[in-house]
C-alpha positions as CSV (number, residue, x, y, z in Angstrom):
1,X,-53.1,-76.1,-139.0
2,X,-50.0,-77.7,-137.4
3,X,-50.5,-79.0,-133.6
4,X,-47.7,-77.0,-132.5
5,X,-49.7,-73.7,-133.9
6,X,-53.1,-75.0,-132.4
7,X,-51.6,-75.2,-129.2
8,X,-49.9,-71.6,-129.1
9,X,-52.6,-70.2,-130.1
10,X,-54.8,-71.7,-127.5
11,X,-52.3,-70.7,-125.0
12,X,-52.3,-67.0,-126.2
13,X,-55.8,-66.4,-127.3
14,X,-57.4,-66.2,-123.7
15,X,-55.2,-62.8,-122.6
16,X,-55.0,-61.5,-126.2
17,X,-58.9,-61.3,-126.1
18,X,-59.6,-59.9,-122.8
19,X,-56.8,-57.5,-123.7
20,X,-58.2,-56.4,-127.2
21,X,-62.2,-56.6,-125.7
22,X,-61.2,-54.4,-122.4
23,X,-63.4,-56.7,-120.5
24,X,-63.0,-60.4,-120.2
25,X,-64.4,-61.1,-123.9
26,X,-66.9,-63.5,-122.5
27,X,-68.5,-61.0,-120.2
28,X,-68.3,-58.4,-123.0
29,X,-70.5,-60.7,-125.8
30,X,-72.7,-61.0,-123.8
31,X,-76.3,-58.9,-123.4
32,X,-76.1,-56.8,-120.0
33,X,-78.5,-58.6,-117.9
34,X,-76.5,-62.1,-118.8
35,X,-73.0,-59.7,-118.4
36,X,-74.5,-59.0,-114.9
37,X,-75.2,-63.1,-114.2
38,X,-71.5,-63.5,-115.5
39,X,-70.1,-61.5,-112.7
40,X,-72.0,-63.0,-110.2
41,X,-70.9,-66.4,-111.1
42,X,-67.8,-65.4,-112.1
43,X,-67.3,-68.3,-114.5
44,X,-66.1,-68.8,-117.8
45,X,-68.3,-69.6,-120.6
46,X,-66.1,-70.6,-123.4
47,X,-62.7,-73.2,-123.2
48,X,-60.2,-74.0,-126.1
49,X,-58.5,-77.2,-127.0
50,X,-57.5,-79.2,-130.2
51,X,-59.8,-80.9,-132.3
52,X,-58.7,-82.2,-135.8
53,X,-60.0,-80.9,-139.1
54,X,-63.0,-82.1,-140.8
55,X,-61.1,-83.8,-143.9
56,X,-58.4,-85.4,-141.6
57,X,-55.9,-83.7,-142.5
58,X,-54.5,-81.7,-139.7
59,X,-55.8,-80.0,-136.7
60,X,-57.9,-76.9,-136.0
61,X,-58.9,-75.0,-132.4
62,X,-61.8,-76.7,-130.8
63,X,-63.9,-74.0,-128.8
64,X,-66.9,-75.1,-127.1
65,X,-68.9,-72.4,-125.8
66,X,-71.4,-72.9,-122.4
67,X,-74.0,-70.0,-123.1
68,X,-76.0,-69.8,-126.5
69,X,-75.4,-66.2,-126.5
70,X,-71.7,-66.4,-127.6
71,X,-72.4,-68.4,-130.8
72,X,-72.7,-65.6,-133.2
73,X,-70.9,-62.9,-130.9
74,X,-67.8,-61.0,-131.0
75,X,-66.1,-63.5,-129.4
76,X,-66.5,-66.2,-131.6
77,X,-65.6,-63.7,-134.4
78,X,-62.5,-62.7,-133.1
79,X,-61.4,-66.1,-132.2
80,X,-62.1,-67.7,-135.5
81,X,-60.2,-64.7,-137.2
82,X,-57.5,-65.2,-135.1
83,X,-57.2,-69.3,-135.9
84,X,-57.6,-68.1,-140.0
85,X,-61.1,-69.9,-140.0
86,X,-59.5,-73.3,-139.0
87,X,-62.2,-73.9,-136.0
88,X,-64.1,-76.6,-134.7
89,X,-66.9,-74.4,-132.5
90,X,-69.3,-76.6,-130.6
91,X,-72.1,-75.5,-128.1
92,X,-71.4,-77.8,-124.7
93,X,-73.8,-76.2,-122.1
94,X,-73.2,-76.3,-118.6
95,X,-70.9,-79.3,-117.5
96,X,-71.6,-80.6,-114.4
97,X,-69.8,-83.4,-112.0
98,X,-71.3,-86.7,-112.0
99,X,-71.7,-88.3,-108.5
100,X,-75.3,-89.3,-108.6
101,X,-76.8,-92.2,-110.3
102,X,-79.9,-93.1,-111.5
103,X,-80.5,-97.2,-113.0
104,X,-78.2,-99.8,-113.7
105,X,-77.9,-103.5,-113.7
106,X,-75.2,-105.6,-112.1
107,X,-73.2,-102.1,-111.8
108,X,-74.8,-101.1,-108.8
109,X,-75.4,-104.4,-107.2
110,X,-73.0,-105.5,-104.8
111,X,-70.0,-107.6,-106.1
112,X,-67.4,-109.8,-104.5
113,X,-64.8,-109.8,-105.7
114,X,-64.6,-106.3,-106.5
115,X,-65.4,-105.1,-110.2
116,X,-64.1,-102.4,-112.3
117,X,-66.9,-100.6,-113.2
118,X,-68.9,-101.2,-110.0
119,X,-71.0,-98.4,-107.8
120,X,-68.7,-96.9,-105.0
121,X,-69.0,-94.2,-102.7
122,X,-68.0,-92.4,-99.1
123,X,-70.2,-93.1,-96.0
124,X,-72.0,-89.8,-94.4
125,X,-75.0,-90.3,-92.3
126,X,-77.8,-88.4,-94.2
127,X,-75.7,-88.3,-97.9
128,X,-76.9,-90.9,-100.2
129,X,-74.7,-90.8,-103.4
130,X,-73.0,-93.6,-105.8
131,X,-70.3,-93.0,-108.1
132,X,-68.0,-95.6,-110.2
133,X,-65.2,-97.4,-109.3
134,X,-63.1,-96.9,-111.7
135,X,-60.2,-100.1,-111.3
136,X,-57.5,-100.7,-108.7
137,X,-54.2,-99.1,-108.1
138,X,-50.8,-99.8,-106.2
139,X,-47.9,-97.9,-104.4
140,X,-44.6,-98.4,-105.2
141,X,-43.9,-101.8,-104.0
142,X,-46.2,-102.7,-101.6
143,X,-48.3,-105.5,-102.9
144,X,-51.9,-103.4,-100.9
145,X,-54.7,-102.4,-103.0
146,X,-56.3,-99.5,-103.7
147,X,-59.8,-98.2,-104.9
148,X,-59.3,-95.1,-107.5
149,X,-62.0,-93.2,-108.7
150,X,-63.1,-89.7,-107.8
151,X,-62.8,-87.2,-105.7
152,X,-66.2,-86.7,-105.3
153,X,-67.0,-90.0,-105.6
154,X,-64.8,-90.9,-102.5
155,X,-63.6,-87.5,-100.5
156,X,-67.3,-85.8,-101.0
157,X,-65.7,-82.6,-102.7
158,X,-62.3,-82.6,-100.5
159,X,-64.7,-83.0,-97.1
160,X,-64.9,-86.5,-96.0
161,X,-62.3,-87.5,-93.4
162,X,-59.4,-89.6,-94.8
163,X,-59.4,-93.0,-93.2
164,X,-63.5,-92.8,-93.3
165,X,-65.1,-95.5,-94.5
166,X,-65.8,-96.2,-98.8
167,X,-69.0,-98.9,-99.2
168,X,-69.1,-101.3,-102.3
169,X,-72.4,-100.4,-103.1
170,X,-72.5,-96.5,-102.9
171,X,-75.1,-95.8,-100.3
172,X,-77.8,-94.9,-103.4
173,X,-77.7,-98.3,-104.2
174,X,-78.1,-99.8,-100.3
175,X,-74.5,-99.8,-99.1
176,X,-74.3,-100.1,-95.9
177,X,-71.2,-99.6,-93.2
178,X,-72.5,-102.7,-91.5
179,X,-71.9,-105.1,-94.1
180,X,-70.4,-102.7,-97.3
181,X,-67.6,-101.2,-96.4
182,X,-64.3,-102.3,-98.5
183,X,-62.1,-99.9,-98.2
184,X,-61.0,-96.4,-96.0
185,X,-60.4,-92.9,-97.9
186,X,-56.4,-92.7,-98.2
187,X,-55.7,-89.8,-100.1
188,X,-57.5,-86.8,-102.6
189,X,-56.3,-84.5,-105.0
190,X,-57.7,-81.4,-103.4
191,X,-60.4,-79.2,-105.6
192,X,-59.6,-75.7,-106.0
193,X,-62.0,-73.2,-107.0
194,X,-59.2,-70.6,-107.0
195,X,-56.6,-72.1,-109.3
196,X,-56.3,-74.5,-112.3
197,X,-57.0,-77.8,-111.7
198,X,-55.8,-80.6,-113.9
199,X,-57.5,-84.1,-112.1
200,X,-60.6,-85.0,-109.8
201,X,-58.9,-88.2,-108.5
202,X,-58.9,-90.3,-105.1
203,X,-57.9,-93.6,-103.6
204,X,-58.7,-95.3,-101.2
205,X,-57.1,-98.2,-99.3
206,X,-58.9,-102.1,-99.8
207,X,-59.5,-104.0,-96.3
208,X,-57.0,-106.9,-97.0
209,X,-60.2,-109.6,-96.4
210,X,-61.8,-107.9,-99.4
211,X,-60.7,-109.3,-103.3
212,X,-60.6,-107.8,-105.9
213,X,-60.6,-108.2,-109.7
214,X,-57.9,-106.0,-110.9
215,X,-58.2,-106.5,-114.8
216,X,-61.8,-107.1,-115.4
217,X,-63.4,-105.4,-117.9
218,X,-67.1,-107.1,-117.6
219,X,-68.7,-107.0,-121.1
220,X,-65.8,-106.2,-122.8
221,X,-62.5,-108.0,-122.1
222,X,-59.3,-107.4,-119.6
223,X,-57.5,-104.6,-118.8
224,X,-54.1,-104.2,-120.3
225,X,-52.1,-101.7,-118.8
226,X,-51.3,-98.3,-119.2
227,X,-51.5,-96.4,-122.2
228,X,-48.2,-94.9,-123.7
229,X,-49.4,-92.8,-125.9
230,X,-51.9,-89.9,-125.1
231,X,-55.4,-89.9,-126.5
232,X,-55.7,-88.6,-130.1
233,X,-58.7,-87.1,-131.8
234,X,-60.6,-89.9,-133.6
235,X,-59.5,-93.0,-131.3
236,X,-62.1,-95.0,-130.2
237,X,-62.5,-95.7,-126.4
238,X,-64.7,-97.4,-124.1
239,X,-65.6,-97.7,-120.3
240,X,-67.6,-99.5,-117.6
241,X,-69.7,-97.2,-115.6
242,X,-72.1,-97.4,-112.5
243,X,-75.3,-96.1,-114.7
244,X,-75.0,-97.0,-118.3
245,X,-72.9,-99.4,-118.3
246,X,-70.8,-100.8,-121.5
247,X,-70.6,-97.8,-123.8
248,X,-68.4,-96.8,-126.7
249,X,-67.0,-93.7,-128.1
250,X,-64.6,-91.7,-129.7
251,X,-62.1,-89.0,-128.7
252,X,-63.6,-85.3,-130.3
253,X,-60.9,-83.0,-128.7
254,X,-57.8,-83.4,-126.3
255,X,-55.8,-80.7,-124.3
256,X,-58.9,-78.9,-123.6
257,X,-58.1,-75.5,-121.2
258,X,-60.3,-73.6,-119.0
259,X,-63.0,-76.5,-118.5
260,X,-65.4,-75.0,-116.1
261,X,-67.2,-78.0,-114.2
262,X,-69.7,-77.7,-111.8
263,X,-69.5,-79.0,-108.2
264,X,-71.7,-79.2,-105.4
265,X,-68.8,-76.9,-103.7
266,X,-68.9,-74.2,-106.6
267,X,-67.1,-73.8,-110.0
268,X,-64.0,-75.5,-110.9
269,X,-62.1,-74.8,-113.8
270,X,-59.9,-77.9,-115.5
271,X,-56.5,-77.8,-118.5
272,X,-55.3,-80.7,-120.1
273,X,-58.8,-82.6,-120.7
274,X,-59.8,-85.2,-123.1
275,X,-63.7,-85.0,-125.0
276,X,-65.2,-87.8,-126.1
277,X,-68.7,-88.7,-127.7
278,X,-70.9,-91.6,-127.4
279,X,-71.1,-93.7,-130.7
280,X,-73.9,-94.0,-132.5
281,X,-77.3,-92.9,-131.0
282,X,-76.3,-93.2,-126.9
283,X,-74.3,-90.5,-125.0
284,X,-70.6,-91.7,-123.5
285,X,-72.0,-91.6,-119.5
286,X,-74.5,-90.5,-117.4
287,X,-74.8,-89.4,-113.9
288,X,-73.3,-91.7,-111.6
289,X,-70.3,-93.2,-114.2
290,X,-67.9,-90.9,-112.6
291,X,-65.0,-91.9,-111.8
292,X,-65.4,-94.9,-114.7
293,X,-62.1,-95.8,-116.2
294,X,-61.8,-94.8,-120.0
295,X,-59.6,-97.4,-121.9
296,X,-58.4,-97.4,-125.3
297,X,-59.8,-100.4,-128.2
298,X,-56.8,-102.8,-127.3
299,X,-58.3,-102.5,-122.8
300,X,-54.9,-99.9,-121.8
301,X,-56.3,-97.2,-119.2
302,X,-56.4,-93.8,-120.8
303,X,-58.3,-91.4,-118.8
304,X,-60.6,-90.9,-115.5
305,X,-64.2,-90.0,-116.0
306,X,-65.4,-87.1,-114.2
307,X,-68.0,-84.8,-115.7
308,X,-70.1,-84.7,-118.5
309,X,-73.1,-82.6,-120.1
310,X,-76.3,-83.0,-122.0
311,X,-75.4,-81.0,-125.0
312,X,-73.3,-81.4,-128.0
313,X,-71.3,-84.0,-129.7
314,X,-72.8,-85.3,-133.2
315,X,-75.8,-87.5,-132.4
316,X,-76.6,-84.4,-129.5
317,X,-76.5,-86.7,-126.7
318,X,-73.8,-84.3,-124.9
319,X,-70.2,-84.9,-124.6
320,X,-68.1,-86.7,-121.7
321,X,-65.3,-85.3,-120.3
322,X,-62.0,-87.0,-118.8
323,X,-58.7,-86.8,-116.9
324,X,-55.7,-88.1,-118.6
325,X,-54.6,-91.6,-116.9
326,X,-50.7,-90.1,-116.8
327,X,-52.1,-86.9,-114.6
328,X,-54.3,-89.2,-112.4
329,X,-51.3,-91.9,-111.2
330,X,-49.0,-88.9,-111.3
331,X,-50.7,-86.8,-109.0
332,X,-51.2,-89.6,-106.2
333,X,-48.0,-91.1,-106.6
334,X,-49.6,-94.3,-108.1
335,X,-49.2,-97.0,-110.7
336,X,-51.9,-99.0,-112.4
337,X,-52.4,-103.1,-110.6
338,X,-54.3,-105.0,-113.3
339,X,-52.1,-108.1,-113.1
C-alpha cells in the first residue's frame, strides 16, 4: 500500500467503524461483561498507525490492539477488510507511563557535570520517584540551560508548582533538596484526559553554578543535533536511560493515533507516535527511562521517551513508545543545546 493510502485510511477508519458497528466497534467486539468494563473506563483498546510491509516493499496499517479479546473479533475483521488484507496487527497490552525506576548503575548515581541519560525528578515531601533526563535544551538566544524530559518526570502529571525544585538524583535514588537540587520546573506541556495529546514534555531551568554535559552520550558517542528527517520504519535507534541503560532498537511503526497511555492522573490518549523494539533478546526501556532521549545510528535526537509496555514486539519483550523530537521543541518553544 502507498503511505499516502495508509494514512487516509487510518484517519477514516476510526468513525467509519463506529458508524458501520452502531457502537464504538471496540465496545461492540467485545463480550458483555468486558463491554460493561469498557464503559467504565472509557478507554480505547485498539490505535492505528503505519508499519511497513513484511517484504519491504511498501507500507501496510499497523493496528495494535490492548485487550486479547479483539484479536479474532469483528473489529479486526472489518479493519483488515477495509486495508485489502495489507495489515500489520500486533497485541500491545496496556501501555503505561514510566516514572518509576527500579536498578541501574552510574544512571542513577549522582553526576556532576550533568549527564544525558542521568536519573531526574521533582521534589514532593512524601513522593519518591526517578525518571530520565533526557539532554539539555535552550531558548532562543539566551545562552541558560535547560533540563528536558517529562512531564511526569518533572511537573508530577501537570501538579508540581513551576519554579519548584528538580533534584539530580530523582528522590528514588537519594536526591535530596539539601544538596541535589539543579534546576526549578519552568514550563509543562499540560496532559489532557479530554483531548488528543501529541507530547509528555517539560523543562526545567539549570541553577547557573550547575554544569552540564550537553552532547554526551555515555556508552555510545556524542550527540549530533537534530534530526531532519522523521523516523522511518526499520531505522535503528538508541537511547540512555535511568534503568537499563545503553539499549538498542529499531523503529516498528510511526504516526501511531489514539495511543491510550496510562497515568497516575487517568487515561490519556496520544497521535503522531513513534514504536520501537528492543534488538535482539532485551526490551527498548523499562520503568524509570522516561523521558530518555531516542537518537538515531549517526547520535541526532529523534524522539522523547515516555511510555512503554510489556507485551509485543518480536522477541516479546514489549514495545517502547516515543514523542517525535520536532513536536517536543515545538511545543515549548525550544531548540536542542548539544554544542
Amino acid at each position: 500500500m502507498r503511505l499516502d493510502s495508509v494514512r487516509e485510511l487510518k484517519r477514516v477508519l476510526p468513525g467509519d467503524i463506529e458508524k458501520a458497528f452502531g457502537v464504538p466497534a471496540f465496545a461492540r467486539a467485545l463480550p458483555a461483561v468486558a463491554r460493561a468494563t469498557w464503559r467504565h473506563r472509557k478507554a480505547p483498546t485498539y490505535f492505528l498507525g503505519v508499519a511497513k510491509k513484511r517484504s519491504g516493499k511498501g507500507y501496510s496499517l499497523a493496528v495494535r490492539l490492548q485487550d486479547h479479546a479483539l484479536e479474532r473479533s469483528p473489529l479486526v475483521e472489518e479493519i483488515a477488510r477495509r486495508a485489502k488484507g495489507e495489515v500489520d496487527v500486533r497485541y500491545v497490552g496496556q501501555i503505561w507511563a514510566r516514572p518509576r525506576a527500579r536498578q541501574a548503575h552510574w544512571y542513577r548515581s549522582r553526576n556532576r557535570p550533568l549527564l544525558i541519560g542521568s536519573s531526574v525528578g521533582f521534589l514532593e515531601r512524601g513522593f519518591v520517584m526517578a525518571g530520565t533526563l533526557g539532554c539539555f535544551v535552550r531558548k532562543g538566544r539566551s545562552k541558560d540551560l535547560y533540563i528536558l524530559s517529562n512531564n511526569h518526570v518533572l511537573a508530577d502529571e501537570n501538579k508540581y508548582r513551576k519554579g519548584g525544585a528538580i533534584v539530580q538524583p530523582g528522590t528514588l535514588d537519594g536526591g535530596a533538596a539539601s544538596r541535589d537540587a539543579v534546576a526549578t520546573l519552568s514550563a509543562f506541556v499540560t496532559l489532557d484526559r479530554a483531548r488528543i495529546n501529541f507530547v509528555d514534555a517539560a523543562i526545567a531551568k539549570l541553577d547557573g553554578a550547575v554544569e552540564a554535559n550537553v552532547s554526551k552520550l555515555t556508552g555510545t558517542g556524542t550527540l549530533a543535533g537534530v534530526i531532519a528527517r522523521d523516523l522511518d520504519i526499520g531505522d535503528p535507534v538508541s537511547k540512555v536511560g535511568r534503568t537499563t541503560g545503553i539499549r538498542r532498537g529499531r523503529v516498528t511503526a510511526v504516526e501511531l493515533d489514539g495511543v491510550t497511555v496510562t497515568y497516575d492522573l487517568g487515561v490519556v490518549t496520544f497521535d503522531n507516535q513513534v514504536e520501537i523494539e528492543g534488538a535482539g533478546a532485551q526490551a527498548f526501556s523499562d520503568a524509570g527511562d522516561s523521558g530518555s532521549l531516542i537518537v538515531d545510528e549517526e547520535g541526532y535526537a529523534a524522539a522523547l521517551l515516555f511510555a512503554g509496555g510489556d507485551h509485543g514486539g518480536s522477541n516479546g519483550k514489549g514495545l517502547t513508545y516515543g514523542n517525535p523530537i520536532h513536536a517536543v521543541l515545538s511545543a515549548l518553544k525550544v531548540e536542542l543545546a548539544f554544542r
